[in-house]
C-alpha positions as CSV (number, residue, x, y, z in Angstrom):
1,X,117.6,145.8,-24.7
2,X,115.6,143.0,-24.1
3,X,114.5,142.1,-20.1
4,X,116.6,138.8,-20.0
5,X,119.4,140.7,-21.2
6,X,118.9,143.7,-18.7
7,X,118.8,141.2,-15.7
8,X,122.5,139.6,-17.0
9,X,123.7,143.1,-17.1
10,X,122.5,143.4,-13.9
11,X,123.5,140.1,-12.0
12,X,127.4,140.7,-13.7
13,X,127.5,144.3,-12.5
14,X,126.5,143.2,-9.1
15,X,129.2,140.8,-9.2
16,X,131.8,143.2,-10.5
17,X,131.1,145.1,-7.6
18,X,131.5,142.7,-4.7
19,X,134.6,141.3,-6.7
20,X,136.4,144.8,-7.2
21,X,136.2,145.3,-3.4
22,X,135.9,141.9,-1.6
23,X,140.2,142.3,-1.4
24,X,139.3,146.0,0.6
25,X,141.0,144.0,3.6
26,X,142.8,142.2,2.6
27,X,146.9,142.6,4.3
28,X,149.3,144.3,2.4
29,X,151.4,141.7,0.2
30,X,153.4,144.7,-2.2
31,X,155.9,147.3,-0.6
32,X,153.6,150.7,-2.3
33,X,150.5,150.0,-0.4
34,X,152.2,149.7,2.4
35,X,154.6,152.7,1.8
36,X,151.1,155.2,0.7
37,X,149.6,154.2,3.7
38,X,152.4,155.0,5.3
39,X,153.3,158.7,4.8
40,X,149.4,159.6,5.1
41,X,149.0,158.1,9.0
42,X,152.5,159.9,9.6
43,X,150.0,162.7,8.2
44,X,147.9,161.9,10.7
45,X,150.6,161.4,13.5
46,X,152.2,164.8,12.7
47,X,148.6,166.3,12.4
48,X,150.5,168.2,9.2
49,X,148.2,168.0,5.4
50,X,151.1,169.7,3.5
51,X,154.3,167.7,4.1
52,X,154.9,164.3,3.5
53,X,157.0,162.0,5.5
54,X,157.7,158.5,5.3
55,X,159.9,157.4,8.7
56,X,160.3,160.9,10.4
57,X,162.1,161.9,6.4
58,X,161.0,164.1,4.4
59,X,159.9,162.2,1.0
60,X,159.5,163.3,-2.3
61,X,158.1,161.3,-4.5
62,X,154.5,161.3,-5.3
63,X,151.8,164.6,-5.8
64,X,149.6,164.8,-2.7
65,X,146.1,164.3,-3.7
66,X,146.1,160.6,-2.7
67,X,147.4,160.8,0.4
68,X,144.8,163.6,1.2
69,X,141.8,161.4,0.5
70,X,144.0,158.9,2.5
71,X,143.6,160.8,5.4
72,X,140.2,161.7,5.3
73,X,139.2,158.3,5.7
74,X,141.9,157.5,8.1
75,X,139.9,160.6,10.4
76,X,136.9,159.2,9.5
77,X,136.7,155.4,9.8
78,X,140.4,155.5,11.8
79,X,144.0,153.7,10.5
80,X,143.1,150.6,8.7
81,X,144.1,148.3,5.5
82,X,140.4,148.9,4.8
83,X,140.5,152.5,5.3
84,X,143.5,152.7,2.9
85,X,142.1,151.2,0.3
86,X,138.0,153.0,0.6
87,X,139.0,156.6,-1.0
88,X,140.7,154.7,-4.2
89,X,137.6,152.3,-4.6
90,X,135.3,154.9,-4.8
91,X,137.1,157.1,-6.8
92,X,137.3,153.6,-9.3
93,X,133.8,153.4,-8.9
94,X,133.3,157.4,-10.4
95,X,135.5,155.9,-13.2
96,X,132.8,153.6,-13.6
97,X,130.2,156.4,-13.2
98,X,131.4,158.6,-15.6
99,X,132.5,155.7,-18.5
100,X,128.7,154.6,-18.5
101,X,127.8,158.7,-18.7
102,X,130.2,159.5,-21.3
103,X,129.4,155.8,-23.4
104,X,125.8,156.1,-23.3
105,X,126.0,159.8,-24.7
106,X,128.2,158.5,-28.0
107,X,127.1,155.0,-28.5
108,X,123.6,154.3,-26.5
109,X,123.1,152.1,-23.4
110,X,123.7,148.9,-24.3
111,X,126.9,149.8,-25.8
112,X,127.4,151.9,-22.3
113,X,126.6,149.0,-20.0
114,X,129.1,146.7,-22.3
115,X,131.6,149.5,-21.7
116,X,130.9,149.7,-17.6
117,X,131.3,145.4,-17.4
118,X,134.4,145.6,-19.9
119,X,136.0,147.8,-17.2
120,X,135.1,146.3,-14.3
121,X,136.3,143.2,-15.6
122,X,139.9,143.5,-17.0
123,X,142.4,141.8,-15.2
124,X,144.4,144.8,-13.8
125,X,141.9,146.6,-13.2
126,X,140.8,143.4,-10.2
127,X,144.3,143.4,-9.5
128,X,145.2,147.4,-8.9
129,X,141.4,147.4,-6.7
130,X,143.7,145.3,-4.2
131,X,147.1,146.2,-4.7
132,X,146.2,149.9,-4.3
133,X,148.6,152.4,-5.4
134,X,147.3,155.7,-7.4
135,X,145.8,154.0,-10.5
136,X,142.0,153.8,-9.2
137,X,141.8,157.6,-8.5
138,X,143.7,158.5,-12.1
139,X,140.6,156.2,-13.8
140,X,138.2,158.4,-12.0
141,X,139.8,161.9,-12.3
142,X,140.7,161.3,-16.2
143,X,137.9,160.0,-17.3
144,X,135.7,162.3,-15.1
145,X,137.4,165.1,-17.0
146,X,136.9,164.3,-20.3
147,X,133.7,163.4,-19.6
148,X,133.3,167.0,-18.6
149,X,135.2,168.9,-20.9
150,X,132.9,166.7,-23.6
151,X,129.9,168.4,-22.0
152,X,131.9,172.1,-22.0
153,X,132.6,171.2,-25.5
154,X,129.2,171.0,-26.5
155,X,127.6,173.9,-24.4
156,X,129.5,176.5,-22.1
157,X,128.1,175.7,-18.4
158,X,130.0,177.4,-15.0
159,X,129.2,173.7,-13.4
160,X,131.1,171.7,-16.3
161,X,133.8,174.2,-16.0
162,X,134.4,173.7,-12.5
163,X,134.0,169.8,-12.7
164,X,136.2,169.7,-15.8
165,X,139.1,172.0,-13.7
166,X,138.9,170.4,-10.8
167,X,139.1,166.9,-11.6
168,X,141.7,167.7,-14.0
169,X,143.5,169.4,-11.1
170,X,142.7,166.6,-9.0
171,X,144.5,164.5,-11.6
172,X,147.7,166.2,-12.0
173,X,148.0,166.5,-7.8
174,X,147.9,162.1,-8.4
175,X,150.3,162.0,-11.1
176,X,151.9,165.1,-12.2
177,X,151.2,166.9,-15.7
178,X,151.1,163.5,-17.8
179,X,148.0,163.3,-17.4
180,X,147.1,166.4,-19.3
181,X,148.3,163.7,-22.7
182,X,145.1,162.2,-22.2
183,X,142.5,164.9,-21.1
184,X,143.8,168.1,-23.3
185,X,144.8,165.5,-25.7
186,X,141.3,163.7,-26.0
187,X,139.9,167.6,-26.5
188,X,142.6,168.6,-29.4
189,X,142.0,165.3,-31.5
190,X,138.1,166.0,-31.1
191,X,138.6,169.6,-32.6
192,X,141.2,168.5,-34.9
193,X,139.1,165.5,-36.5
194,X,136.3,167.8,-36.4
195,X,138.3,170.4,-38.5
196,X,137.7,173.0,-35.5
197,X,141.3,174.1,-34.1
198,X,140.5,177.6,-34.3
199,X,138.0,176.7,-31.3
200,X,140.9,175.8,-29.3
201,X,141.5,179.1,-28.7
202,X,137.9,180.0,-27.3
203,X,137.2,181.8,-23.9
204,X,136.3,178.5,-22.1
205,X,139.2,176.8,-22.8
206,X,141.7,179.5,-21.8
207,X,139.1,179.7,-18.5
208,X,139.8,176.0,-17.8
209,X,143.6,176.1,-18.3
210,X,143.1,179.2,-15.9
211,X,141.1,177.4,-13.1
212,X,143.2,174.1,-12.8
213,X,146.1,176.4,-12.5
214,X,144.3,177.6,-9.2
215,X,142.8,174.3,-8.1
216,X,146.6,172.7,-8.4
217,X,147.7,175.2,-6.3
218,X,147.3,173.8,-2.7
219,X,150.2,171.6,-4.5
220,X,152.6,173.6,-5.4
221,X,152.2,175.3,-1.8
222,X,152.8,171.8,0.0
223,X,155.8,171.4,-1.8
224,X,157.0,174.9,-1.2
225,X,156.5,175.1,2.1
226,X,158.7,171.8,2.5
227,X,161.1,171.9,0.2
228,X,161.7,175.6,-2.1
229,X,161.7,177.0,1.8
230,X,164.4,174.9,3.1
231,X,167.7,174.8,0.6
232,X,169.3,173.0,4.1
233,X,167.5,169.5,3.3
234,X,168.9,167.0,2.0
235,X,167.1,165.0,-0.5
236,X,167.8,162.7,-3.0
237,X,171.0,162.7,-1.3
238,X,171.5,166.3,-2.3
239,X,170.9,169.8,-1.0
240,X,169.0,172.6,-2.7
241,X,166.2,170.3,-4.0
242,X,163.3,172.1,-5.6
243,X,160.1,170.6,-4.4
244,X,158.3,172.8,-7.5
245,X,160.5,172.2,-10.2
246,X,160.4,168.3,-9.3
247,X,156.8,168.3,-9.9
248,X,156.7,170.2,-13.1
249,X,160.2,168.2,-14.4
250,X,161.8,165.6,-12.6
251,X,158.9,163.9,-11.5
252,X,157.6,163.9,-15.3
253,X,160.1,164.4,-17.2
254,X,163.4,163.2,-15.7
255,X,161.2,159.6,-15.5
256,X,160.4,159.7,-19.2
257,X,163.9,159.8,-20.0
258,X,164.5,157.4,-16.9
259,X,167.5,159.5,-15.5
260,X,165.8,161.8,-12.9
261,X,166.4,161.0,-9.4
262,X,164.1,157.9,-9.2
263,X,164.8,155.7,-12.2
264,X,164.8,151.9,-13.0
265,X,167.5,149.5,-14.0
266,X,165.6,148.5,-17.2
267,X,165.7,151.3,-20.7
268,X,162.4,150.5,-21.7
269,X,160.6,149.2,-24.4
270,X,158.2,150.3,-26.8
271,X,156.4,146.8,-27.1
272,X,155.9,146.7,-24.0
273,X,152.3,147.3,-23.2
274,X,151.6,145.9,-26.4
275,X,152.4,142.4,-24.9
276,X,151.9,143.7,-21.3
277,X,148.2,144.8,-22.1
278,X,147.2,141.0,-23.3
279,X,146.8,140.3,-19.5
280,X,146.5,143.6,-18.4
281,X,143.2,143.7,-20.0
282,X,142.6,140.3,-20.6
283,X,140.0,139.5,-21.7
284,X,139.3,142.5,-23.8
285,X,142.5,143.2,-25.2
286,X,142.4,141.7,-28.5
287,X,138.9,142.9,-29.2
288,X,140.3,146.6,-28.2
289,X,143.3,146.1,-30.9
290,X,140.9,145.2,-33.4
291,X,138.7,148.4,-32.3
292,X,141.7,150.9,-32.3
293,X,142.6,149.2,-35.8
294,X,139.1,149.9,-36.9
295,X,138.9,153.5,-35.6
296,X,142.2,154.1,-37.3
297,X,141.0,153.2,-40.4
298,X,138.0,154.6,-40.6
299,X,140.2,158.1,-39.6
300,X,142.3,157.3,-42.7
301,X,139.1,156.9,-45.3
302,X,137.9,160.5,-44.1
303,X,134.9,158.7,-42.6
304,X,133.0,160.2,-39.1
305,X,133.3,158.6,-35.8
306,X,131.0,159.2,-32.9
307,X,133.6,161.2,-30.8
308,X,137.7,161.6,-31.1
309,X,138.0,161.4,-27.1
310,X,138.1,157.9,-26.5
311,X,140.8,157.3,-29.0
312,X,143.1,160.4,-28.8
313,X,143.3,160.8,-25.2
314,X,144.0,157.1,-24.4
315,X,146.1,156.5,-27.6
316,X,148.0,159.5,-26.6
317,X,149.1,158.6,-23.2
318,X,149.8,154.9,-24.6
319,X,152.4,155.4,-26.9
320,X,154.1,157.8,-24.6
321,X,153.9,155.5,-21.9
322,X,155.8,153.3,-25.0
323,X,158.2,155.6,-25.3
324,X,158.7,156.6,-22.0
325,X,162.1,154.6,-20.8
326,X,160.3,153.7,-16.5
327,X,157.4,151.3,-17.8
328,X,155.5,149.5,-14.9
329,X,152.6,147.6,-16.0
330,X,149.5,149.4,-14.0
331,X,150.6,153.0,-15.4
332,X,147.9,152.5,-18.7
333,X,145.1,151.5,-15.8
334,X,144.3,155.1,-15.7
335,X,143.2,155.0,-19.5
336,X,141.3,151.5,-19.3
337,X,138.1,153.4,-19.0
338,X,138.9,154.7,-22.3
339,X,140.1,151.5,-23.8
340,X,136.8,149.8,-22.3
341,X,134.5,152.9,-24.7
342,X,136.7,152.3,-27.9
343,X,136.1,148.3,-27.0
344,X,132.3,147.9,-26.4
345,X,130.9,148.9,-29.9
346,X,133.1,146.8,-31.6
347,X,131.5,144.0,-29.0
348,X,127.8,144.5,-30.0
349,X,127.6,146.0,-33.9
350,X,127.5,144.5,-36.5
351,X,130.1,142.8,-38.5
352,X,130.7,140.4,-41.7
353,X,131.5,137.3,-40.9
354,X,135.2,137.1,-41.1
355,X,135.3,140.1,-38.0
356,X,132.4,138.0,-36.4
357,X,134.7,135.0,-35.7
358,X,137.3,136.8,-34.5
359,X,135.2,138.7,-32.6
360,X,134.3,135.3,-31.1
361,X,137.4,133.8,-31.1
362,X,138.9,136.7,-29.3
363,X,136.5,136.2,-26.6
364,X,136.2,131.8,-27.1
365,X,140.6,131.4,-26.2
366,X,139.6,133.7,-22.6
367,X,136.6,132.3,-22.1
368,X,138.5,128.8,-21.8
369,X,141.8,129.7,-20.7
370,X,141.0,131.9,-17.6
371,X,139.1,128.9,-15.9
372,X,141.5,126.7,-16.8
373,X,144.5,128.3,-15.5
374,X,142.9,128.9,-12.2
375,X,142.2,125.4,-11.6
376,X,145.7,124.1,-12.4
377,X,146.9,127.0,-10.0
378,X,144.8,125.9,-7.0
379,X,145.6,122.5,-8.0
380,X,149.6,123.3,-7.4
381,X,148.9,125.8,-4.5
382,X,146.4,123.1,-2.1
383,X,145.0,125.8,-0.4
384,X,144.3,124.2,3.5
385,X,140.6,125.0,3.0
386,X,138.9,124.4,-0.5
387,X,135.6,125.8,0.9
388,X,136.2,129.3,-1.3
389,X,137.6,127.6,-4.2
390,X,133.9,125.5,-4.3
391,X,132.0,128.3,-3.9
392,X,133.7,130.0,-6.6
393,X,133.1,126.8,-9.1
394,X,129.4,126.6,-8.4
395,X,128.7,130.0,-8.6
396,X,129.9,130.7,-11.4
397,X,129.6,127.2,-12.6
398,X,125.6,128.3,-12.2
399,X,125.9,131.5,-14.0
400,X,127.6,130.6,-16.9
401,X,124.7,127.5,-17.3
402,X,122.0,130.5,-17.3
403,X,123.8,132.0,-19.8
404,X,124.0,128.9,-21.5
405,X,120.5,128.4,-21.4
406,X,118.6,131.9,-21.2
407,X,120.8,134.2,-24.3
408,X,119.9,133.4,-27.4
409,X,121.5,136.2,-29.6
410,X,125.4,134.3,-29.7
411,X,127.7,137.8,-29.1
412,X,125.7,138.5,-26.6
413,X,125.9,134.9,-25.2
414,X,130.0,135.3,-25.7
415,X,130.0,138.8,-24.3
416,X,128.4,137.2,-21.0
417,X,130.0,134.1,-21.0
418,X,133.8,136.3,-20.8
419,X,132.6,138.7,-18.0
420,X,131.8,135.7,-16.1
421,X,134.8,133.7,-16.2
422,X,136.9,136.9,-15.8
423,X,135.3,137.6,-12.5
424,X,135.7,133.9,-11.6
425,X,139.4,134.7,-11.5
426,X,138.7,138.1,-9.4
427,X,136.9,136.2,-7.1
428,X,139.9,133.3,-6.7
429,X,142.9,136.1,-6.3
430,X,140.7,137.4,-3.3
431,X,139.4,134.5,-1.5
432,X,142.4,131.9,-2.1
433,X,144.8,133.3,-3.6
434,X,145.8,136.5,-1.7
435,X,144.7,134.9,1.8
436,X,147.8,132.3,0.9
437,X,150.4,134.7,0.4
438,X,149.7,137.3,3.3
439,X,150.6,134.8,6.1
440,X,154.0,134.6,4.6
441,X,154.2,138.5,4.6
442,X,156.8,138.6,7.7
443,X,156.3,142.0,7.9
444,X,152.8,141.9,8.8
445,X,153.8,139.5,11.7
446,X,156.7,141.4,12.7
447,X,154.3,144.6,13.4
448,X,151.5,142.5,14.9
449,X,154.1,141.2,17.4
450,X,155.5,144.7,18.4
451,X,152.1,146.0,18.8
452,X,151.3,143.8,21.7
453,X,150.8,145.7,25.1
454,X,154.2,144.5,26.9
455,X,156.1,145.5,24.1
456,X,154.1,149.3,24.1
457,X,158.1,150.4,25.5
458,X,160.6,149.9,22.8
459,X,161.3,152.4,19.8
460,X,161.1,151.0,16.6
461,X,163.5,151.1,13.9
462,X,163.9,150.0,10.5
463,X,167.1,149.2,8.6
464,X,166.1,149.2,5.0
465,X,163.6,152.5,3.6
466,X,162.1,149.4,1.9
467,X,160.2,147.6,5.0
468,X,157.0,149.6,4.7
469,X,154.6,147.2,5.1
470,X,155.9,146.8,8.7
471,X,156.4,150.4,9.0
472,X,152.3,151.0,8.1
473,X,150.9,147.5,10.5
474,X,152.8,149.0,13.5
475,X,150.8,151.0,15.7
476,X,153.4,153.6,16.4
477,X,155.9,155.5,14.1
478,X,159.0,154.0,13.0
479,X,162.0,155.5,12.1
480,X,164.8,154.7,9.9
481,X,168.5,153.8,10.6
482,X,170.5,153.0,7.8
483,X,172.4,149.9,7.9
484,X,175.5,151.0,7.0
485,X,174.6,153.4,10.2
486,X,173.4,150.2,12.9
487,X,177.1,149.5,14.2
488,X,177.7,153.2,15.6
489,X,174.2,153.7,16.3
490,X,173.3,154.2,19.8
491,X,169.7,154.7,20.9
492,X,168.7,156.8,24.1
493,X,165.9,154.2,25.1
494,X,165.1,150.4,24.7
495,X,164.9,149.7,20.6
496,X,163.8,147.0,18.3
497,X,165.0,146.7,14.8
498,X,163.3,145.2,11.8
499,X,165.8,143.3,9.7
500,X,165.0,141.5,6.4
501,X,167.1,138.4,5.5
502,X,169.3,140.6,3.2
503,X,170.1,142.9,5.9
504,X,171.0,140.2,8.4
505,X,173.1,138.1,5.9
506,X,174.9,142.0,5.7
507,X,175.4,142.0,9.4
508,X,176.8,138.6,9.8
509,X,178.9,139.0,7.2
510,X,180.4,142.5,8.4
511,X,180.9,140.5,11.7
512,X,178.4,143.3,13.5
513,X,177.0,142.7,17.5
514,X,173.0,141.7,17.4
515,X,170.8,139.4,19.2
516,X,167.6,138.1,17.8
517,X,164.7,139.1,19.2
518,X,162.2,137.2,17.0
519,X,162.3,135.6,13.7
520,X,159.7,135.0,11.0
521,X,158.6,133.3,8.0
522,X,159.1,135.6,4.9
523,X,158.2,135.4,1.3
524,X,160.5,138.3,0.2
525,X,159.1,138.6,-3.4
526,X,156.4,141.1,-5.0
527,X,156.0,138.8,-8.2
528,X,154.7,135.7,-7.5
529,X,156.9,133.2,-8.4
530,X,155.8,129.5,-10.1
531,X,157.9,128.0,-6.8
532,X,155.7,130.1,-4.5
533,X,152.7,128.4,-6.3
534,X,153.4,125.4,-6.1
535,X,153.5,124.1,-2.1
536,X,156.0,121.1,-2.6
537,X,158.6,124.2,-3.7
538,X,157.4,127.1,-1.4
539,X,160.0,126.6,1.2
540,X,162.6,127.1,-1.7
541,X,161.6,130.7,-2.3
542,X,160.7,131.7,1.6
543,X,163.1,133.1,3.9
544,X,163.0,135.2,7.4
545,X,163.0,138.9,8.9
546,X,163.7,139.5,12.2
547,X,163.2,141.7,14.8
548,X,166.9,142.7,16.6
549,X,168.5,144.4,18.9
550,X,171.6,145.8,19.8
């Protein structure tokens, strides 16, 4: 790698880095941040690791490993946006880690440090490193583990046993057993496309199934303790609930098939992450289809590629993600890491020229559209201050000169050119973007009124389970009270209730007894509407919540 090229690599990881965690905190602006960080400071409140609550309720939704490393940095650095979002961000950064490790072991360093930018660059990726949920610690478990089962693979070590169990315990306490499609998977289509399935049945392996059994353990215990030992609760608006057999089914399972207790109005697709991967991770994405075509075909002629990992595991846990009927877009995020290894060769080797201009192409339609579309979206939105959106422009108007001027060798060029204009719009959703929606986040107002000292008095209630974000920027627990439950409701001290618009519109309209405490300035969508962009239209799309009592 020449020393030009090895100071780009440089300059763009560096810049990766500030723009994967310059949102870190930034207010909550989706209703799962909020609702994570929720149910680990109740954790916290109810100095309990096991059992999960989420408004003094028991909730059963989500394995506990997140919420653990939650909590750890809530004890350490104290309950904060920041806090919330620190455990996730490093455990994205392992993913980073252990892609450049398991890369530069199959396909050499360059191809390795292509891999690392290609990662750190997708658009989702930006976007889940904000809008935190469980995707940044799946990248780092998954690929983690495959990186160390690749290692157990090749030579039988106690260490890479333990790391390959543990993280791949680790992973099933974030998601449940899904993620086994893409680590076990990854390992069978090595040994398969290596014509060595007899190995499968080796010492190690039935060792490692053995010790993730034990590390996923302190999981099955939480959800004994809280659920298998108390028939009397009622959840999911039933009694009897197994907490284990929702884990190892329902959870999994009963969401595949989209008829389990949590399910979504919408059957599913199987195109859909074909089309929802285009922005997902933009601008790679039609470089990665060409590399998965590639890989496939080579498969078919009987000719040898580097390693089966890459491809197997994350192909694996794509199409059944495509056949899965409860599709939300960040759920293939964990395997990016792997899409990013199958990508970067493809970005760097060579080609005949019919692949080359695609190749270009592929990266030429990004390279102009991302910059384009965030200057006709700051043009709509008129941010008050344009200081950010400046900064942005020059900086990166500077960089992409260099690159310009200083890279000779035209994929290369092309290869820099896309990282930087796909961290041009990371840096815009966190330093304009974001900071205009938050302020009209009426939940984060609502709680930062409550919490001032005179108010320290009242109880706080909520009327929908859906007003998290106020429910985590309050600095004392709140509980829950149905609406259908408000009118008979009677508390034994002085209350507030949080109300959103819909909830007040039900009131009115059921002719029930409030007064209005305080009322504020709402924007009650998670999807960003082109009437939110634009700030001649805003006030079409905004409402209020309020803050009521009885």
């Amino acid at each position: 790698m020449k020393d030009t090229n090895r100071i780009f690599y440089l300059v763009l990881f560096i810049l990766a880095l500030a723009v994967n965690f310059s949102g870190i905190n930034i207010g909550f602006f989706t209703d799962d941040p909020g609702l994570y960080a929720s149910v680990a400071k109740n954790m916290l409140y109810k100095k309990d690791v096991f059992e999960l609550f989420t408004y003094n309720r028991d909730w059963l939704d989500k394995p506990h490993f997140p919420f653990w490393a939650i909590l750890v940095s809530f004890k350490l650095f104290g309950v904060s946006t920041w806090a919330y979002r620190l455990p996730a961000l490093l455990f994205f950064m392992g993913s980073v880690v252990y892609t450049w490790l398991f890369a530069s072991r199959y396909y050499g360093r360059q191809a390795a440090a292509i891999a690392v930018l290609i990662l750190m660059t997708a658009q989702h990726v930006m976007l889940s490193n904000t809008d935190v949920r469980a995707e940044p610690y799946l990248m780092g478990l998954i690929m983690g583990s495959i990186y160390h089962i690749a290692r157990l693979d090749e030579r039988f070590t106690f260490g890479q046993l333990i790391c390959a169990a543990l993280l791949t315990a680790c992973a099933i306490m974030t998601k449940g057993l899904f993620v086994l499609a893409a680590i076990y998977g990854g390992l069978l289509g090595q040994l398969l496309f290596q014509q060595r399935v007899n190995q499968i049945f080796r010492f190690k392996w039935l060792m490692l199934l053995l010790l993730t059994l034990i590390f996923t353990l302190p999981e099955l215990y939480a959800l004994y303790i809280q659920f298998d030992l108390h028939p009397e609760k009622t959840v999911f608006g039933t009694r009897h609930v197994s907490g284990i057999k929702w884990f190892l089914w329902d959870s999994q399972f009963g969401r595949f098939v989209n008829n389990g207790p949590i399910s979504r109005k919408s059957s599913g697709s199987i195109f859909f992450y074909l089309h929802t991967l285009l922005w997902a991770f933009a601008p790679w994405c039609l470089l990665f289809y060409y590399a998965v075509f590639q890989q496939v075909q080579a498969i078919s002629r009987k000719q040898k590629l580097e390693e089966y990992y890459s491809l197997c595991g994350g192909m694996l846990l794509l199409v059944l993600f495509s056949l899965s009927r409860f599709q939300l877009p960040f759920y293939t995020n964990a395997v990016f890491p792997l899409f990013a290894i199958i990508t970067a060769p493809f970005c760097i080797k060579q080609v005949n020229k019919l692949e080359n201009r695609f190749r270009l192409a592929a990266q030429w339609i990004f390279i102009i559209l991302l910059p384009l579309t965030v200057v006709i979206i700051n043009y709509f939105l008129k941010p008050a201050h344009s200081l950010f959106f400046i900064i942005g422009c020059l900086l990166f108007g500077v960089i992409v000169l260099l690159v310009l001027l200083k890279i000779k060798e035209t994929k290369t060029k092309v290869i820099f050119l896309n990282c930087s204009t796909a961290l041009f719009v990371g840096y815009y959703l966190t330093a304009v973007f974001y900071r205009q929606v938050v302020p009209y986040k009426g939940q984060i107002a609502a709680a930062e009124y409550m919490n001032q000292k005179p108010l320290d008095g009242f109880h706080l209630y909520s009327l929908k389970a859906e007003n998290n974000i106020f429910q985590f920027y309050c600095d004392r627990p709140v509980s829950l009270v149905p609406i259908g439950e408000f009118a008979s409701f009677r508390p034994g001290q002085a209350s507030v209730f949080y109300a959103s618009q819909q909830s007040i519109d039900d009131l009115r309209r059921r002719h029930i007894d409030f007064k209005v405490m305080k009322e504020f300035v709402n924007y009650p969508q998670e999807n960003i509407l082109p009437a939110f962009i634009n700030r001649s239209t805003r006030w079409k799309v905004l409402d209020h919540v309020f803050l009521i009592t009885k």
